[in-house]
PDB file of N, H, CA, C and O in Angstrom:
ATOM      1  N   UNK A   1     106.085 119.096  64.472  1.00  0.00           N
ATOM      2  CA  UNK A   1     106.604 118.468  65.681  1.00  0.00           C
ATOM      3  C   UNK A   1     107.324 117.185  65.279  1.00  0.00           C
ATOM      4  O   UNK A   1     106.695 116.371  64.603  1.00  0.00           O
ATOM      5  N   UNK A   2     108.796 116.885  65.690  1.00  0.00           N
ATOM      6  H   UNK A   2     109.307 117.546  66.239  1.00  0.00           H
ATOM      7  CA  UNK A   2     108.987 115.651  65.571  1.00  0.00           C
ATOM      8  C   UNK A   2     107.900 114.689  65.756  1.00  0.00           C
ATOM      9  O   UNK A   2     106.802 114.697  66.312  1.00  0.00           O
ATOM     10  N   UNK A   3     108.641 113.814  65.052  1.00  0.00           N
ATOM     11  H   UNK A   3     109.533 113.808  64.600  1.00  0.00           H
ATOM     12  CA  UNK A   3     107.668 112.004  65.194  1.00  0.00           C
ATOM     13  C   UNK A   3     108.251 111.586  66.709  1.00  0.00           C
ATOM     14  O   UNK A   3     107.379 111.342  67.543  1.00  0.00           O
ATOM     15  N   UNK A   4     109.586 111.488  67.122  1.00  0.00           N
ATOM     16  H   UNK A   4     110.295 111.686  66.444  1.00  0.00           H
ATOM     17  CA  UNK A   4     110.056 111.066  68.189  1.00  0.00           C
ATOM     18  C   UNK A   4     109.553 111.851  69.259  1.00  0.00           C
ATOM     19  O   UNK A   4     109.643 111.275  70.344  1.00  0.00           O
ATOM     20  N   UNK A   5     109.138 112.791  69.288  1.00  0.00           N
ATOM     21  H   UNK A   5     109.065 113.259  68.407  1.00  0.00           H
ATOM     22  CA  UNK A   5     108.303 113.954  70.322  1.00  0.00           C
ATOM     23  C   UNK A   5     107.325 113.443  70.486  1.00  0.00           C
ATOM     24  O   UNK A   5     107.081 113.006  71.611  1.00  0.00           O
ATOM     25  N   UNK A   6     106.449 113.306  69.507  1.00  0.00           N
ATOM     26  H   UNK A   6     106.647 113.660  68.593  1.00  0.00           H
ATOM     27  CA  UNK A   6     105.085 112.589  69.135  1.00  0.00           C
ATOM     28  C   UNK A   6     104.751 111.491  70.254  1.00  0.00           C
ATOM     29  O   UNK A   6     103.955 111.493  71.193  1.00  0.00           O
ATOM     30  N   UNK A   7     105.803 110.425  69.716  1.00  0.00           N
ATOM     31  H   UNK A   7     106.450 110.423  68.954  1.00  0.00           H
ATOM     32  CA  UNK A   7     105.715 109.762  70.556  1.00  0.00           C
ATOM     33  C   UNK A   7     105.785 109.514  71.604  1.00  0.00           C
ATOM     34  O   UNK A   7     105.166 108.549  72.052  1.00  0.00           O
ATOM     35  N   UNK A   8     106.606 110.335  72.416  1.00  0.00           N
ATOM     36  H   UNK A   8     107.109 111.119  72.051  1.00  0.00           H
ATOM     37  CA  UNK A   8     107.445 110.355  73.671  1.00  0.00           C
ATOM     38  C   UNK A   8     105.722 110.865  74.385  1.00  0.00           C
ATOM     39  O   UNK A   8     105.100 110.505  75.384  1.00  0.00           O
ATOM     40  N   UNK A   9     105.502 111.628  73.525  1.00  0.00           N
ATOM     41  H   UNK A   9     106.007 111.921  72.713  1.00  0.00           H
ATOM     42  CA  UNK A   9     103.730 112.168  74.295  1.00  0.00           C
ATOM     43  C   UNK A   9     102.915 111.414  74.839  1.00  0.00           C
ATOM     44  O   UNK A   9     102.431 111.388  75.971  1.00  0.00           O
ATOM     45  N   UNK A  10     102.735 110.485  73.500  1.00  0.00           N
ATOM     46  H   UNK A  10     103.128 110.506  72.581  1.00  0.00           H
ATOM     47  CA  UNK A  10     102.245 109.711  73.467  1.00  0.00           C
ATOM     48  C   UNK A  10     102.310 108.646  74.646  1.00  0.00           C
ATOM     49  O   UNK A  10     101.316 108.021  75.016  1.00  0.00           O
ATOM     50  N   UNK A  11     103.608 108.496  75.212  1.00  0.00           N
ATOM     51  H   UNK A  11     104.415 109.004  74.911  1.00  0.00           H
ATOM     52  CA  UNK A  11     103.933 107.467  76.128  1.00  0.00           C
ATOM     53  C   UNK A  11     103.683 108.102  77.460  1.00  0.00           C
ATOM     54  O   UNK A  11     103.302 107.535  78.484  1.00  0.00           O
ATOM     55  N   UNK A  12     104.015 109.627  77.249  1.00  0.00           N
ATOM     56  H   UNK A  12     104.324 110.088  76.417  1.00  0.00           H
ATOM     57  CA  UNK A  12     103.174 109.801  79.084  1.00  0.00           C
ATOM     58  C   UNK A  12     101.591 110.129  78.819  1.00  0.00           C
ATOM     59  O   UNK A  12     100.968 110.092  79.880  1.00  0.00           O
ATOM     60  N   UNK A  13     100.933 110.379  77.903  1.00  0.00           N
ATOM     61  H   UNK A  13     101.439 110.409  77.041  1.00  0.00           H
ATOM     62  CA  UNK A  13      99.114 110.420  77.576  1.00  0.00           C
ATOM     63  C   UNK A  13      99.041 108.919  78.692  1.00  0.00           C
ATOM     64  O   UNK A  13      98.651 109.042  79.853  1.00  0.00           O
ATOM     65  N   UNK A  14      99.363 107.913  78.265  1.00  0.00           N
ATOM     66  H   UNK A  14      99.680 107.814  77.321  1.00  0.00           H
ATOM     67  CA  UNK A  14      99.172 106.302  78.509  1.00  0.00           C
ATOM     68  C   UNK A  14      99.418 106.373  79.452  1.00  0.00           C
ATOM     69  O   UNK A  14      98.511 106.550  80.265  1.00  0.00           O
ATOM     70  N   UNK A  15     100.788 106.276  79.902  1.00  0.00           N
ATOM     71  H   UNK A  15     101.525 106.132  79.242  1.00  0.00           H
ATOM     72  CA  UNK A  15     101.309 106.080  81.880  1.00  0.00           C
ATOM     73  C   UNK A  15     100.058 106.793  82.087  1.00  0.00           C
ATOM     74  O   UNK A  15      99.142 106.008  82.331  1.00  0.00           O
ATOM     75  N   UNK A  16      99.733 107.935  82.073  1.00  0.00           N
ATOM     76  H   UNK A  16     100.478 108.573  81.875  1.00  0.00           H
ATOM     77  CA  UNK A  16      98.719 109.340  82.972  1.00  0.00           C
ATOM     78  C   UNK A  16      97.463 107.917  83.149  1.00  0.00           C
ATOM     79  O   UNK A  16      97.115 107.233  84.111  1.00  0.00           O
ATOM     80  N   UNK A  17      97.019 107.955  81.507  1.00  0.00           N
ATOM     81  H   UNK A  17      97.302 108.510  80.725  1.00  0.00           H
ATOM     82  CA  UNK A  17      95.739 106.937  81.725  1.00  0.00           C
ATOM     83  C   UNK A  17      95.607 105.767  82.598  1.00  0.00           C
ATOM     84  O   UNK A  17      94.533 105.423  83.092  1.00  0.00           O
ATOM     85  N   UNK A  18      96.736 105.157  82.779  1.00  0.00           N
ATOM     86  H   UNK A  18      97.608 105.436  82.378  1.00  0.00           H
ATOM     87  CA  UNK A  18      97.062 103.974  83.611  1.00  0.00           C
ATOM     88  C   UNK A  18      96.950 104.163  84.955  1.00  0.00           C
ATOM     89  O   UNK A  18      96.180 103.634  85.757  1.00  0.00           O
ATOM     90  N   UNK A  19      97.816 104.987  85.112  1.00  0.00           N
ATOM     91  H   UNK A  19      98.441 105.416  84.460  1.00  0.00           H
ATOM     92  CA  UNK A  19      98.049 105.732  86.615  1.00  0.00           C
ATOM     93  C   UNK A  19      96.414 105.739  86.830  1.00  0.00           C
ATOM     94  O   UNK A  19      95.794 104.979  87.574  1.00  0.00           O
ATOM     95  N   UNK A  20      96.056 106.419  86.287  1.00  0.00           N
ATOM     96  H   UNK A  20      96.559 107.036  85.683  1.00  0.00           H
ATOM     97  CA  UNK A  20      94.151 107.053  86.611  1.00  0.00           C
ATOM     98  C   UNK A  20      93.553 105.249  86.693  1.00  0.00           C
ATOM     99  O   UNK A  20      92.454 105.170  87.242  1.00  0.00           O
ATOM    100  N   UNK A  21      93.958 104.313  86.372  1.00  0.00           N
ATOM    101  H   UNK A  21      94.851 104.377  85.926  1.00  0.00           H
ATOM    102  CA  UNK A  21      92.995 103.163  86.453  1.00  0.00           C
ATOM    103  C   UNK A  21      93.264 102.350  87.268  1.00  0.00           C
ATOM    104  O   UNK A  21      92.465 101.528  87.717  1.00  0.00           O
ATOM    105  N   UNK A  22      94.440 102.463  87.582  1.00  0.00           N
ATOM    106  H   UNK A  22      95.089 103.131  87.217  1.00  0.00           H
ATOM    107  CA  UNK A  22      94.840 101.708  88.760  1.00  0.00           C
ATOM    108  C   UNK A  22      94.428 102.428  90.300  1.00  0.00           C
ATOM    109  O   UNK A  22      94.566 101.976  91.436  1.00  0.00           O
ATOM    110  N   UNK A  23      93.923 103.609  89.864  1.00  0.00           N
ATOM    111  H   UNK A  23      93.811 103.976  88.940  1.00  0.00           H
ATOM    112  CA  UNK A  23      93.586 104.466  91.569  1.00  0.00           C
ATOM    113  C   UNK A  23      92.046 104.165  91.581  1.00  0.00           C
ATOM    114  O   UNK A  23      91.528 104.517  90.522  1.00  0.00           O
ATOM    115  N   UNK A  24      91.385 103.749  92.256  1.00  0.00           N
ATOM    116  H   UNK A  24      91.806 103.463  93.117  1.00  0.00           H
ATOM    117  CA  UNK A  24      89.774 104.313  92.400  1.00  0.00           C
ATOM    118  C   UNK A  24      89.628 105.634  92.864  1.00  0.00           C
ATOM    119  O   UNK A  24      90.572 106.177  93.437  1.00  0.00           O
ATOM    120  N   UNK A  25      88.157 106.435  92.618  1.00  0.00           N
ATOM    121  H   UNK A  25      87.390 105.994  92.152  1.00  0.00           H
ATOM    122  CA  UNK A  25      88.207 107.363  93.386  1.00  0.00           C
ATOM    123  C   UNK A  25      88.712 107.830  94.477  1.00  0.00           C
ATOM    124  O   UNK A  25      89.596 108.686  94.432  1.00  0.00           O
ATOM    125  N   UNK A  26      88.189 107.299  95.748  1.00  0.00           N
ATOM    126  H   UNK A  26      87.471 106.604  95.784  1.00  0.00           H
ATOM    127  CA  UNK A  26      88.921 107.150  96.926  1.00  0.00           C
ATOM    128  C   UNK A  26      89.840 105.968  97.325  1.00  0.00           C
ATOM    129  O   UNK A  26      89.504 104.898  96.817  1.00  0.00           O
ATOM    130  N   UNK A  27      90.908 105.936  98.111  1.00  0.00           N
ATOM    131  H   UNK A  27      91.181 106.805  98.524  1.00  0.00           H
ATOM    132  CA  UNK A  27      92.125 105.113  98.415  1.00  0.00           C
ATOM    133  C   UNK A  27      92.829 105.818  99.171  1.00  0.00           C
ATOM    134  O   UNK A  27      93.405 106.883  98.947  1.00  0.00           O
ATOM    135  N   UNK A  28      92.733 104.802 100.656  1.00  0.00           N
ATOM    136  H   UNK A  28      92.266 103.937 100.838  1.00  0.00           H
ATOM    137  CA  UNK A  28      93.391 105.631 101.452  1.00  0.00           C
ATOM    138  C   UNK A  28      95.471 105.387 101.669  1.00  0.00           C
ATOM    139  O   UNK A  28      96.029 104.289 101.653  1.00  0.00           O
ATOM    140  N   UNK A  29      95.976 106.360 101.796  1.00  0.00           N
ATOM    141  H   UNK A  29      95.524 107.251 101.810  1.00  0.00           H
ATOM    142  CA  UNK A  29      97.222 105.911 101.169  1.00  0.00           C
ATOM    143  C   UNK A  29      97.500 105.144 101.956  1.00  0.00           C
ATOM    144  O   UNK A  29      98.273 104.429 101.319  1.00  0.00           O
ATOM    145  N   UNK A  30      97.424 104.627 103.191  1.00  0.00           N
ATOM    146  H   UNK A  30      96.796 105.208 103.709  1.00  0.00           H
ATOM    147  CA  UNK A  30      98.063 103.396 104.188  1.00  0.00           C
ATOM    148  C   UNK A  30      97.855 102.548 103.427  1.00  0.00           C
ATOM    149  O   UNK A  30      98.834 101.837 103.201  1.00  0.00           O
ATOM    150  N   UNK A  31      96.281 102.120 102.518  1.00  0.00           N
ATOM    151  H   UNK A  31      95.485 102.698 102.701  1.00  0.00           H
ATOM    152  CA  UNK A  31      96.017 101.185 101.914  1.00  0.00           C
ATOM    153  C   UNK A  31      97.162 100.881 100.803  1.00  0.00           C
ATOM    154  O   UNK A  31      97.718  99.784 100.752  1.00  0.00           O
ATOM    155  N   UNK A  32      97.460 101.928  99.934  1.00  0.00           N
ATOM    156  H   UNK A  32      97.008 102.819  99.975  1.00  0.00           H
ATOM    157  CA  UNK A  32      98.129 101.941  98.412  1.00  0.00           C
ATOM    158  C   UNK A  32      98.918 101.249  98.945  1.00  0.00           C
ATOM    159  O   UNK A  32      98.924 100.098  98.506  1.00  0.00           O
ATOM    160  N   UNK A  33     100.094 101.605 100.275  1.00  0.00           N
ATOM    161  H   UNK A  33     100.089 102.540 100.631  1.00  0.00           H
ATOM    162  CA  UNK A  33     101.077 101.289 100.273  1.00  0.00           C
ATOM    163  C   UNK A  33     101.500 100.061 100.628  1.00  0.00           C
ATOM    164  O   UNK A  33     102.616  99.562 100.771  1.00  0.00           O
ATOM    165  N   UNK A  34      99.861  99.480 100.796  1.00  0.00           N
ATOM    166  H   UNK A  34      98.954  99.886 100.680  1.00  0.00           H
ATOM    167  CA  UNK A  34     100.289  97.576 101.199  1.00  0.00           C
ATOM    168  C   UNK A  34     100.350  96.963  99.681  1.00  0.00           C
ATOM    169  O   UNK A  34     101.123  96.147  99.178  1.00  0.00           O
ATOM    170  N   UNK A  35      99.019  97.813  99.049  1.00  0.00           N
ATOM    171  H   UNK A  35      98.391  98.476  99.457  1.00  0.00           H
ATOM    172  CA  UNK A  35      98.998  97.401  97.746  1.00  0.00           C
ATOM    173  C   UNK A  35     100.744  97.511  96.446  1.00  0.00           C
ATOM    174  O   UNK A  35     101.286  98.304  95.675  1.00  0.00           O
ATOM    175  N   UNK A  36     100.916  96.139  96.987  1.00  0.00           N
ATOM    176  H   UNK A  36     100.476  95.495  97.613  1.00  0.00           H
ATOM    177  CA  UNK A  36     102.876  96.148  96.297  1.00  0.00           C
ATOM    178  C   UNK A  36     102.146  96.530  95.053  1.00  0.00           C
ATOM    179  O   UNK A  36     102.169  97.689  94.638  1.00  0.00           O
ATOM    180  N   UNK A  37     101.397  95.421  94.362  1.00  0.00           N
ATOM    181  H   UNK A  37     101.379  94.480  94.699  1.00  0.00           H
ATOM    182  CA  UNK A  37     101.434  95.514  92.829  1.00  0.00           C
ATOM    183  C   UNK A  37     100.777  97.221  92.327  1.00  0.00           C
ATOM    184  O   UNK A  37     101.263  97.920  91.438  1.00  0.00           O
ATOM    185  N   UNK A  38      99.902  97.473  92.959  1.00  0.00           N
ATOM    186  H   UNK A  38      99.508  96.906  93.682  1.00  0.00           H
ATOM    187  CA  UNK A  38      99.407  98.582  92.443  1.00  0.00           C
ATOM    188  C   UNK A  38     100.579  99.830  92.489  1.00  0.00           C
ATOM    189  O   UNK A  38     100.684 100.621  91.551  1.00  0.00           O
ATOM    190  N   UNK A  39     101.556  99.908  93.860  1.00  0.00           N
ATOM    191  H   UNK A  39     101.471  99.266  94.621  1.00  0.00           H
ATOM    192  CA  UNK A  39     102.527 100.489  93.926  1.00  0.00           C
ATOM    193  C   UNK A  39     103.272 100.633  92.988  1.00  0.00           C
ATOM    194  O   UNK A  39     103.494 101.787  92.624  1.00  0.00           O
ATOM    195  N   UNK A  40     103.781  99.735  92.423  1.00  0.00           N
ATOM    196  H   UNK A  40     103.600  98.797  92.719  1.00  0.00           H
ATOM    197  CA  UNK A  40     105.144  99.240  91.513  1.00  0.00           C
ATOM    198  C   UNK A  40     104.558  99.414  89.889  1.00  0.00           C
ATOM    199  O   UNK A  40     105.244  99.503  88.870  1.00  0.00           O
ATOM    200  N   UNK A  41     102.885  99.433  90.022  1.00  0.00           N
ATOM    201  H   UNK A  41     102.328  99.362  90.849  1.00  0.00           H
ATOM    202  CA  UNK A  41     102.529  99.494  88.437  1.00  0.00           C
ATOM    203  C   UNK A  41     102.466 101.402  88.446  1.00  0.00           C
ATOM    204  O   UNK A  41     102.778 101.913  87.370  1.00  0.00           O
ATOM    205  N   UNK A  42     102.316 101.783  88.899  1.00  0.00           N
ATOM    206  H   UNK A  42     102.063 101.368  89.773  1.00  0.00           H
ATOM    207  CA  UNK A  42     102.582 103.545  89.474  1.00  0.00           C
ATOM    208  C   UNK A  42     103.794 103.933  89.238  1.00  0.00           C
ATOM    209  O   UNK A  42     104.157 104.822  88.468  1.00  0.00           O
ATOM    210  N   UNK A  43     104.526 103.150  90.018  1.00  0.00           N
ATOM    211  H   UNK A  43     104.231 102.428  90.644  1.00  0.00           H
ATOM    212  CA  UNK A  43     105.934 103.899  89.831  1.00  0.00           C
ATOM    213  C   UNK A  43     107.019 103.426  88.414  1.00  0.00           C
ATOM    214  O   UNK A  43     107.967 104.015  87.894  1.00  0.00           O
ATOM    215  N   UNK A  44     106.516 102.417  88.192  1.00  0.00           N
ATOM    216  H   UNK A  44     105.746 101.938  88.614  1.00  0.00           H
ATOM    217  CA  UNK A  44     106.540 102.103  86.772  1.00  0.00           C
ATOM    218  C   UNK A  44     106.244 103.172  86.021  1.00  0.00           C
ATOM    219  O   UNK A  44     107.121 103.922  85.593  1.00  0.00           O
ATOM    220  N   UNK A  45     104.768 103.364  85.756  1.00  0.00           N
ATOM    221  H   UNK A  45     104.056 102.755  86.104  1.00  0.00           H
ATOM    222  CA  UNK A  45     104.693 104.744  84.854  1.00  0.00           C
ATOM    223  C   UNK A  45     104.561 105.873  85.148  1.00  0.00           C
ATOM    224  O   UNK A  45     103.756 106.614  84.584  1.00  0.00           O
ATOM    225  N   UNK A  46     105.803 106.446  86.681  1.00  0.00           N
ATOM    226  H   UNK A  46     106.457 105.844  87.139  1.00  0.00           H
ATOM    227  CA  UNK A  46     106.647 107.439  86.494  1.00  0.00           C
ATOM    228  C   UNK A  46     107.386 107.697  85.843  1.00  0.00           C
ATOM    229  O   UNK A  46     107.576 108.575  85.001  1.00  0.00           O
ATOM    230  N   UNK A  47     108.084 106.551  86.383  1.00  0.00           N
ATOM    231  H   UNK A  47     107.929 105.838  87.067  1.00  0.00           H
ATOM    232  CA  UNK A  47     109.373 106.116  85.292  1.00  0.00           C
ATOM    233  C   UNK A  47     109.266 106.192  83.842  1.00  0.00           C
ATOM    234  O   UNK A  47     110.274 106.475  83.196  1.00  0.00           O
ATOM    235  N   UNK A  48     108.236 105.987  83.302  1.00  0.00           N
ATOM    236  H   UNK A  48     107.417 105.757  83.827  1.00  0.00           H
ATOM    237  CA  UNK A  48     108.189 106.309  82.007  1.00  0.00           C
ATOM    238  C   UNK A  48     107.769 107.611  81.727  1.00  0.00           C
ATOM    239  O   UNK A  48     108.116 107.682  80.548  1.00  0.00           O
ATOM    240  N   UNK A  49     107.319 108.572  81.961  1.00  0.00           N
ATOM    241  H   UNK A  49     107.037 108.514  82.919  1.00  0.00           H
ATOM    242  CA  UNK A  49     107.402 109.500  82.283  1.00  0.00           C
ATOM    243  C   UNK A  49     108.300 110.547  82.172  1.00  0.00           C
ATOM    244  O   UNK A  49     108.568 111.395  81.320  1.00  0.00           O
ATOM    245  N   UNK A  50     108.852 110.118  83.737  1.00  0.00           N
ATOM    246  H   UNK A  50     108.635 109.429  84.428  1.00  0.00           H
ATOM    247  CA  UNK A  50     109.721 110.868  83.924  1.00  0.00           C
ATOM    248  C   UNK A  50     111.002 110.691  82.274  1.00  0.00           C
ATOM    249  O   UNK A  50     111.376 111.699  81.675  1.00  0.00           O
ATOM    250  N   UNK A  51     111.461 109.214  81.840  1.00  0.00           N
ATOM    251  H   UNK A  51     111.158 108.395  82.327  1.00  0.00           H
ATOM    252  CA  UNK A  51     111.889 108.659  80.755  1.00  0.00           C
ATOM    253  C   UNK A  51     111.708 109.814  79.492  1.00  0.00           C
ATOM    254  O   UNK A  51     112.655 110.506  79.118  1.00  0.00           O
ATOM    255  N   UNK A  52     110.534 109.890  78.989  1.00  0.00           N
ATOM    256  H   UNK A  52     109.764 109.328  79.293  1.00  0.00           H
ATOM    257  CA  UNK A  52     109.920 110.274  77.999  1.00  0.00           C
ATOM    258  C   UNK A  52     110.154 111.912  78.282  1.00  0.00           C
ATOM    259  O   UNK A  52     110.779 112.428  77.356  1.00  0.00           O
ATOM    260  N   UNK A  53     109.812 112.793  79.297  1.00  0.00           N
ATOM    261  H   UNK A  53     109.305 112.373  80.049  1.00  0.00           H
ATOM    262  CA  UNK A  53     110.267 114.035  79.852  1.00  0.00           C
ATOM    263  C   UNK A  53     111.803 114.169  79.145  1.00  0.00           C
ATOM    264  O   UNK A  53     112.134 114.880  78.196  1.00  0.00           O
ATOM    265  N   UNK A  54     112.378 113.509  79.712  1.00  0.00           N
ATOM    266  H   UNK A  54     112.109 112.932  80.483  1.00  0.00           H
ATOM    267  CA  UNK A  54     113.692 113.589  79.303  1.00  0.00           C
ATOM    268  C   UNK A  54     114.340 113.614  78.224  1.00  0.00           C
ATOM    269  O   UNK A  54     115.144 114.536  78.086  1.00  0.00           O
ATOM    270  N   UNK A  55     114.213 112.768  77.302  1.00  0.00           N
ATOM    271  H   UNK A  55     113.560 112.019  77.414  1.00  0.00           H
ATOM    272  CA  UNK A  55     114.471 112.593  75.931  1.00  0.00           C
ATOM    273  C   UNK A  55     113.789 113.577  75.490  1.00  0.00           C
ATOM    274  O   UNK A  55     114.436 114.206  74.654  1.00  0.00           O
ATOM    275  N   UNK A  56     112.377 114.153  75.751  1.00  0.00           N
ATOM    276  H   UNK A  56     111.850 113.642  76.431  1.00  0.00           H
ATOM    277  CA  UNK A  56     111.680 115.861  74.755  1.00  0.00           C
ATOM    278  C   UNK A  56     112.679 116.772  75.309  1.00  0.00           C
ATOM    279  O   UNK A  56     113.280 117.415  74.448  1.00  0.00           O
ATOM    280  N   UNK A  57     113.208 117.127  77.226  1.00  0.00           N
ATOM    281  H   UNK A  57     112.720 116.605  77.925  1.00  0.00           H
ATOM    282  CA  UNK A  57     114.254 117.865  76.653  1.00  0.00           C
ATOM    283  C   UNK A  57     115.725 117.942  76.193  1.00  0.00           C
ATOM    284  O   UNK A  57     116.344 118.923  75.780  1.00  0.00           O
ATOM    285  N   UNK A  58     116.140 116.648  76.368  1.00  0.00           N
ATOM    286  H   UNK A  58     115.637 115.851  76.703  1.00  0.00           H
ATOM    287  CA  UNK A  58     117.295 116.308  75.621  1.00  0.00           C
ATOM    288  C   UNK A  58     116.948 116.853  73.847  1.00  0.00           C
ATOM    289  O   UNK A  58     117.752 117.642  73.352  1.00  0.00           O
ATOM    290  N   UNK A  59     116.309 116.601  73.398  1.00  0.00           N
ATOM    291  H   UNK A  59     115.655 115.959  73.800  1.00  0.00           H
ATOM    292  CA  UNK A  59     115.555 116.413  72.121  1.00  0.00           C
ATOM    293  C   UNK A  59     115.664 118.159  71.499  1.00  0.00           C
ATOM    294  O   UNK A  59     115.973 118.520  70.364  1.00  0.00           O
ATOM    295  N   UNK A  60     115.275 119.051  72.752  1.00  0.00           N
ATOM    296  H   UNK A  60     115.024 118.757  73.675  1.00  0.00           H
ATOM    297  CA  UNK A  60     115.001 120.364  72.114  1.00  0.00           C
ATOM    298  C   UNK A  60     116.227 121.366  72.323  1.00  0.00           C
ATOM    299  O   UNK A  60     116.190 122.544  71.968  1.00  0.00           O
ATOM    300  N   UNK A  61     117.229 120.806  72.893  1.00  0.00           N
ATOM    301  H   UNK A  61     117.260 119.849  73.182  1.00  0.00           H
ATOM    302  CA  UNK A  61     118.597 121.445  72.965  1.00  0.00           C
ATOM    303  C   UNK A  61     119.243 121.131  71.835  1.00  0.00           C
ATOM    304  O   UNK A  61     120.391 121.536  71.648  1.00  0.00           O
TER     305      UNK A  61
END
């Protein structure tokens, strides 16, 4: 497997983990959505994500 693949994995493994620590079990979404910072640290590591998605399939063409 590429190293640059590797990594790109590597970077959504982390967002996933993050995502998971910033949610508690329960949270009701009216709540999330007052919550700015928790919002924006979420969609942050979509964005990386989604980022990292991209470049593996840019990467395998």
């Amino acid at each position: 497997m590429d190293s640059h693949i590797r990594t790109w994995l590597k970077d959504i493994t982390q967002a996933i983990q993050e995502i998971n620590s910033f949610l508690p079990v329960k949270k009701d979404f009216s709540d999330f959505q007052q919550d700015i910072k928790t919002k924006r640290a979420i969609e942050r590591n979509v964005e990386i994500i989604g980022e990292a998605m991209s470049r593996i399939l840019k990467n395998q063409s």
